[in-house]
N, C-alpha and C positions, 0 to 999 in steps of 0.2 A: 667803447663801452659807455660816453658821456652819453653819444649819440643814442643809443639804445633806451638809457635810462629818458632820455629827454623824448623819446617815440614811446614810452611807455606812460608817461605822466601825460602826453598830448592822448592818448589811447584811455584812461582811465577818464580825462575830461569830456570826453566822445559821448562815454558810457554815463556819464552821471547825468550829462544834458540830455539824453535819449533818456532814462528814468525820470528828468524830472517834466520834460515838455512834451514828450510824445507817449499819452496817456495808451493808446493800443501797442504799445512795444517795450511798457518800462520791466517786463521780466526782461525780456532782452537787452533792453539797457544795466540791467541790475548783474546780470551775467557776465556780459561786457565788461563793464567796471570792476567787478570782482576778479575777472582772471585777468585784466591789465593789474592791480594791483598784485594780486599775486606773483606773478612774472617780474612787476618791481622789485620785493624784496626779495625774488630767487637770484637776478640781476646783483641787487645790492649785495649779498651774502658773499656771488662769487668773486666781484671787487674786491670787496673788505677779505677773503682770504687770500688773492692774488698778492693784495698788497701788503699782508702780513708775510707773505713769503718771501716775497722783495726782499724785508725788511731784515729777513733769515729766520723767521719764526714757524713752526713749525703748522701751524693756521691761528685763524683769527681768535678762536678762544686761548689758543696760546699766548697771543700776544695780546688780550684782556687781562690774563692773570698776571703775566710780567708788570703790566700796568698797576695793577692794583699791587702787589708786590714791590713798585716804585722802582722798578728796573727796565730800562728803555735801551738799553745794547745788547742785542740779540746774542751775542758769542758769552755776553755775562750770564745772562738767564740761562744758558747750556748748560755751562759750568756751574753755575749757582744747582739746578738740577742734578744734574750727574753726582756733585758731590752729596745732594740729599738720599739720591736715591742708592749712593753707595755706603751710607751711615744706618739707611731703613734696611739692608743687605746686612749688612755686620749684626744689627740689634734681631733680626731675624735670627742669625747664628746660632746669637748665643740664647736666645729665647731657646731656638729646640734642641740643643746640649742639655738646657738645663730642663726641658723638658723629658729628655732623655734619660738621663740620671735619676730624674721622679720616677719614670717609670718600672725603670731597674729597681728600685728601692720596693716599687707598690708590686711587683709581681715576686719579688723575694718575702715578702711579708704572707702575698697569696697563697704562694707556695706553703709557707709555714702552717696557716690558719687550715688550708686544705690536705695537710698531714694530719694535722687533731682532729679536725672532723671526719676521715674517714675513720679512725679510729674509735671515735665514736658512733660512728655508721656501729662497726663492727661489731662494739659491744650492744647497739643497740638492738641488732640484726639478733643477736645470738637470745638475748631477753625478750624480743617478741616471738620467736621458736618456742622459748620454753611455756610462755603463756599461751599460744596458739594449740599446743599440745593438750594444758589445762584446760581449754575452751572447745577443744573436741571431744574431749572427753561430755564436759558435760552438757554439748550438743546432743550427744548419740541416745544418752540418760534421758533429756529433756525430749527426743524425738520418742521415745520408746513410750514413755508417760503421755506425749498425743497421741499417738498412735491407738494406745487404750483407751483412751480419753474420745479420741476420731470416732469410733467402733460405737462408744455410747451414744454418742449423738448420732451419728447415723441410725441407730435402734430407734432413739427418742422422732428425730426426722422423718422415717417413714412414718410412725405411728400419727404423728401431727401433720403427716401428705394425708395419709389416708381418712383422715376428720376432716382435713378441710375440702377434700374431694366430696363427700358425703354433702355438705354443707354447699359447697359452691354448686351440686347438683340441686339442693332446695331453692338457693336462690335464683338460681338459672332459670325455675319455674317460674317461681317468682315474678321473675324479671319478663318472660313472656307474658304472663296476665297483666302484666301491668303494661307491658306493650298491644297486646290487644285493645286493652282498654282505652290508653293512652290513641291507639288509631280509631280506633272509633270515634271519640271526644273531637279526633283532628277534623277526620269525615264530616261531621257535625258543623265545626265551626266554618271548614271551607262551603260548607251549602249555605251557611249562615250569609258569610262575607259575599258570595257570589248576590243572594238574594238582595243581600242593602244594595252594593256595586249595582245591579242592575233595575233597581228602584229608582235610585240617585241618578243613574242615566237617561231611565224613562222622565224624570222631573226636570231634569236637565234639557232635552233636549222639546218637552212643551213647551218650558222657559225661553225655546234659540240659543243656548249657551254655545251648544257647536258649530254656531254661526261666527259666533264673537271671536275678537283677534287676543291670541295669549299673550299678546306682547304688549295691547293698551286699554284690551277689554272692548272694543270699540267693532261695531259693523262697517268692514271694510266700506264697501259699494256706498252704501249710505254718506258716510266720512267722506269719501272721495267728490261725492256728486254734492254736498252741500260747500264743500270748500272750493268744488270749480263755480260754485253759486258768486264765491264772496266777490267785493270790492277789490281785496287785496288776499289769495289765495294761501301769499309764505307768512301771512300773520296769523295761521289758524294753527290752533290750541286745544286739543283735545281735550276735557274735565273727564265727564265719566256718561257713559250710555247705561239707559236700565229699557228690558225688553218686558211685557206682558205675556201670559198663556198664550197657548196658540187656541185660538179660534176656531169655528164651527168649519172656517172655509180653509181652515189650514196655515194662517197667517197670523205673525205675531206683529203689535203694534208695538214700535222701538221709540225710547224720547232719549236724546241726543242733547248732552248740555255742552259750549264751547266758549272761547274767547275770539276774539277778534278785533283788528284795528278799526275804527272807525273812522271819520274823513276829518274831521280835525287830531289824529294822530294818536287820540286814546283806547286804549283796551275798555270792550266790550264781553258782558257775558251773557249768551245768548241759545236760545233752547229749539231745535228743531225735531218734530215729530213725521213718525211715516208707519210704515206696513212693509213687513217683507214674508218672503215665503219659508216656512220652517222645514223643508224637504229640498229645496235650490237654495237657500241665503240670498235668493235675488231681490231687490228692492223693488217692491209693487206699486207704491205710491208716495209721495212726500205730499203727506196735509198741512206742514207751515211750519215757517221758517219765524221764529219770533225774536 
C-alpha cells in the first residue's frame, strides 16, 4: 500500500511538471495531476480504514469518534456503545408507554366531545327543518308576487322594444346619410392625398431624389468614384450631397461635400461637383473635385 501511495505522489509530480513546463499539454497535465491526486486520497481512505479494523474498530470514522470521546481500546468503545445504545432503547420504551397512555386519555376525551356534539348536530338538524319550512313558505309567496310583478315588466318591455325599434329604424337612416356622406368626403380626400403624393413625386424625382441613397442621402456612383479619386480612400467621410432641377438635357448637377485625410495626417473638408442622369442615376461627368 506504501508503494502505491509513493507511485501516486511520483504520478501527481509528473502532472504538475507537464502543467507547469509543457505549455501545449498543461490540460493534460492538469488532468494528470488531478486524478493521481484523487487516487491518493482514495488510497489514503482505504489504509486509514484497514487500519482502524485492525485496530477492532468498526471503520475509520469510528475510530475518529472513540478518539475524540478519549477512548483508544477498541473492545471498550463497543461496550461503551452497546451500553448507550441499550439506555436510548429503554428511554425509547418508555417515551411511547407514555405516549400511549396520552393517547388513551385524548381519544376518550374525543370520544366524549363527539357525543355532545352529535347531539347538537341533532338539535340543530331538527331547527333548521323547521325554519326551512318557514323560508318555503315564503319563497312560494315571494315567487308568486314576481311572477306578477315578471308579467308587468314584460308588458312594460315589449312596449319600450317596440319604441326603440321605431327609433333605431330613424337612426339607421340616419346613420346611412351620414355614411354616404362620410364616403364621399373620404372619396374626396383620397384624390386629394393621391394628387399632393404624386406632385411631391413629380418634384422629387426633377430634384434626382430617387437617385439619392436612403441610408446617407448621398449618389451612390458619384461617392464611390470620387473616393476611389482620394489619397487615402478608408478616410472618406460623407457630410451631405444637394442635387439641382434637372435640365433641358435631362441631367441634374449634384455638389458633394466630404472629409478626408490629407498627407500630413489631418481631416480635410472638401466639396466635389458633377452631372448625372435623372432617368439611369449614371454619373455623366465630374467638373471638380475642390
Amino acid at each position: 500500500m506504501m508503494f502505491i501511495a509513493f507511485a501516486l505522489v511520483v504520478s501527481f509530480s509528473v502532472g504538475v511538471v507537464i502543467l507547469v513546463f509543457r505549455k501545449g499539454k498543461r490540460r493534460f497535465g492538469l488532468f494528470w495531476a488531478l486524478g493521481s491526486f484523487a487516487l491518493f486520497m482514495v488510497v489514503a481512505m482505504v489504509n486509514a480504514s484497514n487500519e482502524a479494523r485492525e485496530k477492532g474498530f468498526e471503520s475509520y470514522s469510528d475510530l475518529m469518534d472513540a478518539q475524540r470521546a478519549g477512548v483508544s481500546d477498541a473492545k471498550q468503545w463497543s461496550d461503551r456503545k452497546a451500553a448507550k445504545l441499550a439506555a436510548a432503547q429503554e428511554q425509547k420504551k418508555a417515551e411511547e408507554a407514555k405516549a400511549a397512555a396520552a393517547a388513551e386519555a385524548v381519544k376518550a376525551e374525543a370520544d366524549r366531545k363527539a357525543a355532545e356534539v352529535a347531539a347538537q348536530a341533532q338539535a340543530a338538524k331538527d331547527e333548521a327543518d323547521r325554519k326551512a319550512a318557514e323560508v318555503a313558505a315564503q319563497a312560494q309567496a315571494a315567487k308568486d308576487e314576481a311572477d306578477r310583478k315578471a308579467a308587468e315588466v314584460a308588458a312594460q318591455a315589449q312596449a319600450a322594444k317596440d319604441e326603440a325599434d321605431r327609433k333605431a329604424a330613424e337612426v339607421a337612416a340616419q346613420a346611412q346619410a351620414a355614411k354616404d356622406e362620410a364616403d364621399r368626403k373620404a372619396a374626396e380626400a383620397v384624390a386629394t392625398a393621391r394628387a399632393i403624393k404624386e406632385a411631391k413625386e413629380a418634384k422629387d424625382r426633377r430634384f434626382g431624389l430617387h437617385c439619392l441613397s436612403e441610408w446617407d442621402g448621398s449618389l451612390s456612383e458619384f461617392r464611390d468614384t470620387i473616393q476611389n479619386m482620394m489619397r487615402e480612400p478608408s478616410s472618406f467621410e460623407h457630410i451631405e450631397t444637394r442635387v439641382m432641377s434637372v435640365d433641358a438635357k435631362g441631367n441634374n448637377k449634384v455638389l458633394m461635400k466630404y472629409r478626408s485625410r490629407n498627407g500630413f495626417g489631418g481631416m480635410n473638408v472638401a466639396v466635389a461637383i458633377g452631372e448625372f442622369s435623372n432617368s439611369t442615376c449614371k454619373v455623366v461627368s465630374i467638373e471638380s473635385v475642390e
